[in-house]
C-alpha positions in Angstrom: -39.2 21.2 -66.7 -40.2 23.7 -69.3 -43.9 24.2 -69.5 -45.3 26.7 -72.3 -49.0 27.1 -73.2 -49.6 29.5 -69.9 -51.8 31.2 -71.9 -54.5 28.4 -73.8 -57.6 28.9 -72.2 -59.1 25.6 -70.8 -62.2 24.4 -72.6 -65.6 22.2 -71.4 -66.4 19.0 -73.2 -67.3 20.3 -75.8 -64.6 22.7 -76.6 -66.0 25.9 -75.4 -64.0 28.0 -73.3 -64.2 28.2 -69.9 -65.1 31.2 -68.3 -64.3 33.0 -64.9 -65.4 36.0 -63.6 -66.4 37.6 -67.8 -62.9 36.5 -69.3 -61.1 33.0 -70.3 -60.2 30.4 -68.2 -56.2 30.1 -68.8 -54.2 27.4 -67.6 -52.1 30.8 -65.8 -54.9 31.6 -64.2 -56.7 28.2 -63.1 -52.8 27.7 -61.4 -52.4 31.0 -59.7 -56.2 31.3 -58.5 -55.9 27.7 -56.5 -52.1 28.9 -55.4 -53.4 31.7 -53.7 -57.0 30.1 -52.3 -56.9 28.6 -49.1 -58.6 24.7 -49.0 -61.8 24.9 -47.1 -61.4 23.2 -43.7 -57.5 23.3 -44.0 -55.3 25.5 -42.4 -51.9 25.7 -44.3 -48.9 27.2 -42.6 -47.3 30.6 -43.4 -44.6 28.8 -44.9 -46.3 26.7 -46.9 -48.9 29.7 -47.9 -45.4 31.4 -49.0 -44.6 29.0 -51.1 -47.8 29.2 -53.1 -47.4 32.8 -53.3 -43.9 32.9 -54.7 -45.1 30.3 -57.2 -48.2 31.7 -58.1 -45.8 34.8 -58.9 -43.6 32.8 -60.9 -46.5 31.6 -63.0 -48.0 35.0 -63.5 -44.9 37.1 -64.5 -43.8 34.5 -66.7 -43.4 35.3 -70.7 -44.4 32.2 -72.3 -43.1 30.0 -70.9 -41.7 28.9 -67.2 -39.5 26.4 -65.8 -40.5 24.4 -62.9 -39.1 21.7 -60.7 -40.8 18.2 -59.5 -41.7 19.7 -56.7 -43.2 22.8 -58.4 -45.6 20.8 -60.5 -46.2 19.0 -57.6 -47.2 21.7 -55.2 -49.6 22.9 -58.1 -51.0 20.0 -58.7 -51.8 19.4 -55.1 -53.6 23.4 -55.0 -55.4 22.7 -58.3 -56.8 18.9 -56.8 -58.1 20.6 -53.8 -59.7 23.6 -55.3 -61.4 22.6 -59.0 -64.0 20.5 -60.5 -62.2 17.8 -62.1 -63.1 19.2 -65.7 -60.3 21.7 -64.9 -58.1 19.1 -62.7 -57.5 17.1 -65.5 -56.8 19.7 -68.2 -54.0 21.6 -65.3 -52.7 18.0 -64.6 -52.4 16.7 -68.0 -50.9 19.8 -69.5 -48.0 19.1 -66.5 -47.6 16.0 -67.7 -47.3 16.9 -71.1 -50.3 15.1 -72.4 
């Protein structure tokens, strides 16, 4: 599946943007930065931390756009669920969905 939009910046209630460490909040960066955490109390294996890396990648070097399987969005839904608040859960998981 295609998803474009890497680049929107994720907003609070109200509509203001989120921001992280003095810049934006993108969806890019909300994916990549729970890719690349590690869950607190879990201890993921090297393949699966692999994984997250070469998608995080994917995400990050992409140029507008970037096409993902199932199991992609699954995998990054599963790394966004365990890292975020759900104010930025939602946004990640509905903008896979296509909402």
């Amino acid at each position: 599946m295609k998803i474009t939009g890497l680049d929107r910046a994720l907003v609070d209630l109200r509509g203001r943007e989120l921001i992280a460490e003095g810049e934006p909040l993108t969806f890019r960066g909300a994916v990549a930065g729970a890719l690349l955490s590690q869950p607190s109390g879990e201890n993921l294996s090297g393949q699966k931390k692999y994984r997250r890396y070469r998608l995080a990648r994917l995400v990050m070097d992409a140029q507008g756009e970037v096409e993902l399987t199932a199991e992609d969005v699954a995998e990054i839904k599963q790394a966004v669920g365990e890292v975020y608040l759900p104010l930025v859960v939602g946004q990640v998981w509905d903008w896979l969905e296509g909402a």
